[in-house]
C-alpha angles and dihedrals in degrees: 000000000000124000106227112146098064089171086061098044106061103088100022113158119212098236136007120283121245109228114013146146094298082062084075100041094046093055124041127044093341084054095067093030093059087044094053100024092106091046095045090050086049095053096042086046086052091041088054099048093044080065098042098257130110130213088221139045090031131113151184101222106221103357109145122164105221123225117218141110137321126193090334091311132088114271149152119264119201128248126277114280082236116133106254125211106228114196131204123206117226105198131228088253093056089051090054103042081051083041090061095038111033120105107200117225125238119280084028080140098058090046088060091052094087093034096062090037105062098346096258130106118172091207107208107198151126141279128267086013097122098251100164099059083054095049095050081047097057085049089061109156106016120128095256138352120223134183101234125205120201125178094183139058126310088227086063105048109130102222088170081070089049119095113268120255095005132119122240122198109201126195098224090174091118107082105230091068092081106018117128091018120170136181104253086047082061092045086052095050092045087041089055099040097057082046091057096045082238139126138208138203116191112195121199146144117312082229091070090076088091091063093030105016095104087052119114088229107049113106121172133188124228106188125036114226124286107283090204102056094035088058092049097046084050085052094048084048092055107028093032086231128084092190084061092052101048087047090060096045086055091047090055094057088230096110089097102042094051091043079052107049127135125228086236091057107046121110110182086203101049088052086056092055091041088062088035087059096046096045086058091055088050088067093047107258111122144347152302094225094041089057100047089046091060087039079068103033086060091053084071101098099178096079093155094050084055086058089050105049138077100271092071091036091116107092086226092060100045091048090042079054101041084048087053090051098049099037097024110168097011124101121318080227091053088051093030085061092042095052088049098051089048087053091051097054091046089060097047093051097043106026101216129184121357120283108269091035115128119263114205118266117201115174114244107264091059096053098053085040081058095050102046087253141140146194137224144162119250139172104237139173114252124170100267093038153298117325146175106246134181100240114195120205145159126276086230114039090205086074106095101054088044093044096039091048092047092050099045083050108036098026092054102145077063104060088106103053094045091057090049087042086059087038097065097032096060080053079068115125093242116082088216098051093052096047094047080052083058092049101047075058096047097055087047084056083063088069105013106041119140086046093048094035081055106040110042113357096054090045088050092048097050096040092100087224124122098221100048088042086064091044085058081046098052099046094059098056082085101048086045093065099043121097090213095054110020101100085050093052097051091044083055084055098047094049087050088048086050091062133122096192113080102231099057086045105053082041086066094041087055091051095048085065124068092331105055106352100059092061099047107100112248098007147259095275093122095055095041088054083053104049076049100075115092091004117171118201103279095047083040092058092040088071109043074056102064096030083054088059089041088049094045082052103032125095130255095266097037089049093059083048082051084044098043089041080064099047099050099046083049091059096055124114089225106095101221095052092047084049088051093045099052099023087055092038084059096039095047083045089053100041105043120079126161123196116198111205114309098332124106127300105259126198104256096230097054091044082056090049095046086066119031121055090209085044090055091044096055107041081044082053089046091052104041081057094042094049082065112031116115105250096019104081089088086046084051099053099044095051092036083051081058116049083043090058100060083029079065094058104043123049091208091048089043092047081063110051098055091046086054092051095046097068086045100085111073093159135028089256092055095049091043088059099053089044084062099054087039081066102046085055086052091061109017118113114266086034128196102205100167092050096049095042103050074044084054094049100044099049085048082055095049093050 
């Protein structure tokens, strides 16, 4: 064998040490995080959606956090106060499933008119309508479809930012959006949009036609779909049978009063629940008269007004409530605990009746009835398997934002406690629960920034702490997506990244990765190279750790540039780049896993390889590095032990993961070495015997 890396060859040892650096890193705070990455990354996914946001398929359009000089030393300076598009990719999953289900209203035609013509329509409707399944209809057969935010004025949108080709649907009920229109801002914006091969549907308020109604490219509806049809396309889609589906609505006595519904009435989203509730009772879970009562119940839209009445006066029911808000649709035991812990909090701020007095005891049903809740019964992951679990959850699912936003605003004397209350609760012993706690932050931080920036996400990042850094993670994963805090949010992260001090800077380094990273166009590449240099093993593994999350969301071409970032950092003579090349290389390899229907768990990074010829090349180039670089050889052992593992289990897998080992060695060191840890797996307990023998072989073939 050739030697060809002389970088990588200087200091080789002859077989892997017993105890080294990766010891450290294995255990402590990377430990827990690698255990509980995947369910971390599921309950920020859930917290996000609860708030209308995603981890994946968003991002800040030309947000780019600059590198210069402070104060006569390197740092890290902060992002424009320019307004930033942020875009949001609705997949072509999404576009069919609304292809099978959406009921078009009447004058759709006459929408899709300006569109076609110069590529604009300023969509004047109504809300709850379902206006953004209208509006992806209208951009039928561009490239791509994405929800857009905007903060500043229509007239200043920088299409030439915007990905080419695409569509772009736009909430514009805010009125700055079109303040101060003119007509040749509206011939600009026409003018840069066919250059750009795009389109764009803004969607606003149907009063706006005072101020837009003359223009060429205002369309309103009058009418919102047919509740009736729509409910019944969403029960065919469930059930496979419309006829099903129109029997139960009949069953339910509610045919007339959809057929009969007033524009003023309909709510897109309360006819999907409803669906959602009677095809439940199709397969036998619930009841008729359960799903027509929350039917009703969601007509109530003065759901603020609810919190606040008698009906909620006892301190059990509003925490019961406040729980839901923050952990809808996760364990009763997980908002039990929650409600508890708020009561709790109450009493002691504001000492109420004797000790020994009675407190008032409702059964349970009573309690969720009270509070617009309900239980099932759901398969979910936990951490030693899968379980049935009671999962409690809102009738409406649009209660948490309304009901988090009223309390911050009206219930203001209580802002404190509320802070301390998700404090404590993201101190919970579930992962998920502490990281929906960090997101119910999070969204506070989108009205309430600088106070909860202040109070409770700047304490968690300079902690020191791992598992308050990924709560500060975590929480600005909200204000990230945002138009109206995003630039707020990536100047916090640069001024962590400009620290001195450890804590603030592996808390930027976390959220570079899936929080605030993953939305910045084209990435944070630059700064993480940076944060690199000099890095010691915490910071290493940190971010193997975050390029990890970037690599599991990112698509096929940006993943080889993740890939590639590694294995260049790991070839350099500087000690801390080349540890954060190869100890992030290990820690993004140990941590990122990706199932694909019902097969076999695979490593990420060995699925990647599988696939791609320049993938391969490069994770055969990372562990090569990684077999001989000083501080590495106990990092070796523990991810090789567990790809071989479920290499062991699965012949394809297994197929893999031989082909990938045998273009490691590029020197007799470096195949000795993997000789050495071949055998290990041979005789380790548990063993994987097949795996490290068909390994054995090949690599004798090879020599």
């Amino acid at each position: 064998m050739a030697e060809t890396e002389g970088k990588a060859t200087a200091q080789e040892p002859t077989e892997p040490a017993k105890e080294t650096l990766f010891d450290e890193q294995a255990d402590g705070d990377n430990q827990a995080s690698a255990a509980s990455g995947g369910e971390r990354s599921r309950a920020l996914d859930d917290s996000l959606s609860m708030f209308g946001a995603r981890t994946s398929g968003v991002s800040v359009v030309g947000a780019t956090v600059q590198i210069g000089t402070i104060i006569g030393r390197d740092g890290i300076l902060a992002a424009d106060d320019r307004d930033r598009p942020i875009v949001n990719l609705i997949t072509d999953r999404a576009v069919v499933e609304l292809g099978r289900v959406y009921v078009a209203p009447t004058g759709f035609a006459e929408l899709g008119v300006p569109v076609g013509r110069t590529g604009l329509v300023l969509f004047g409707t109504r809300p709850r309508w379902g206006n953004t399944a209208t509006a992806t209809r209208l951009l039928d057969g561009v490239k791509a479809i994405y929800e857009l935010r905007f903060a500043g004025a229509l007239a200043d949108l920088p299409v030439d930012q915007l990905p080419a080709g695409s569509g772009f649907i736009l909430d514009a009920t805010e009125a700055r959006a079109l303040n101060a229109l003119r007509p040749q801002n509206l011939a600009d914006l026409e003018e840069r949009l066919r250059d750009a091969g795009s389109r764009l549907v803004v969607v606003t308020d149907a009063d706006r036609a005072a101020e837009h109604g003359s223009r060429p490219v205002w369309r309103a509806l009058a009418t919102p779909p047919d509740a009736y049809e729509l409910t019944v396309r969403h029960l065919e889609d469930r059930l496979a049978s419309r006829e099903q589906g129109e029997e139960l609505l009949d069953q339910a006595e509610v045919t007339e009063q959809l057929r009969a519904m007033t524009p003023g009435a309909f709510d897109v989203h309360r006819l999907v629940e409803l669906a959602a509730d009677l095809a439940e009772v199709a397969r036998g879970r619930g009841t008729l008269a359960e799903a027509v009562e929350r039917f009703e119940a969601r007509a109530d839209q003065a759901v603020e007004q609810w919190f606040d009445s008698d009906e909620l006066a006892e301190p059990h029911r509003k925490a019961l409530v406040l729980a839901l808000a923050v952990l809808n649709g996760m364990s009763f035991d997980a908002v039990s605990r929650a409600a508890t812990l708020l009561e709790r909090i109450w009493q002691a701020a504001e000492p109420g009746a004797a000790p020994g007095s009675r407190r008032p005891r409702e059964p349970r049903g009573v309690r969720l009835k009270a509070a617009r809740a309900r239980l099932t019964h759901e398969w979910r992951s936990t951490r030693f398997g899968a379980a049935e679990l009671e999962i409690a959850s809102f009738w409406d699912n649009g209660y948490p934002e309304r009901l988090l936003r009223h309390y911050w605003h009206e219930h203001d004397y209580d802002r404190d406690v509320l802070l301390e209350w998700l404090r404590q609760v993201a101190d919970d012993v579930e992962v998920a629960v502490n990281v929906r706690a960090a997101g119910a932050v999070g969204f506070l931080a989108t009205f309430a920034f600088d106070t909860v920036r202040r109070d409770v996400i700047a304490p968690w990042a300079g902690s020191g702490k791992g598992d308050e850094r990924e709560l500060a993670v975590a929480a600005l994963a909200m204000p990230a997506r945002r138009a109206e805090t995003v630039a707020r949010t990536i100047r916090l992260v640069a001024d962590w990244a400009s620290r001195d001090a450890q804590a603030p800077r592996m808390a930027a380094v976390r959220a570079l990765g899936g929080s605030v990273g993953a939305v910045l166009d084209p990435g944070p590449d630059k700064l993480l190279a940076r944060l690199a240099h000099g890095a010691e093993g915490r910071v290493a593994t940190a971010l193997g750790d975050s390029i990890g999350e970037l690599l599991a969301a990112a698509e096929p071409d940006r993943q080889l540039t993740l890939v590639s970032l590694l294995a260049s950092w790991s070839d350099e003579p500087r000690r801390g780049r080349q540890a954060a090349g190869v100890l992030g290389f290990l820690q993004a390899a140990w941590t990122q896993w990706q199932r694909e229907g019902d097969g076999p768990a695979w490593p990420l990074l060995l699925r990647l390889a599988d696939r791609d010829r320049s993938m391969s090349a490069e994770v055969a180039t990372l562990w090569r590095r990684a077999l001989v670089a000083p501080g590495a050889d106990h990092g070796v052992r523990v991810v090789l032990r567990s790809w071989a593992f479920a290499a062991e289990r699965d012949p394809e897998l297994r197929r893999a993961f031989v082909e990938l080992f045998m273009a490691v060695p590029r020197t007799e060191r470096q195949a000795n070495l993997l000789r050495h840890h071949a055998e290990r797996l041979r005789t380790a307990k548990p063993a994987t015997p097949d795996t490290a023998r068909r390994l054995l072989e090949a690599l004798t073939k090879a020599s």
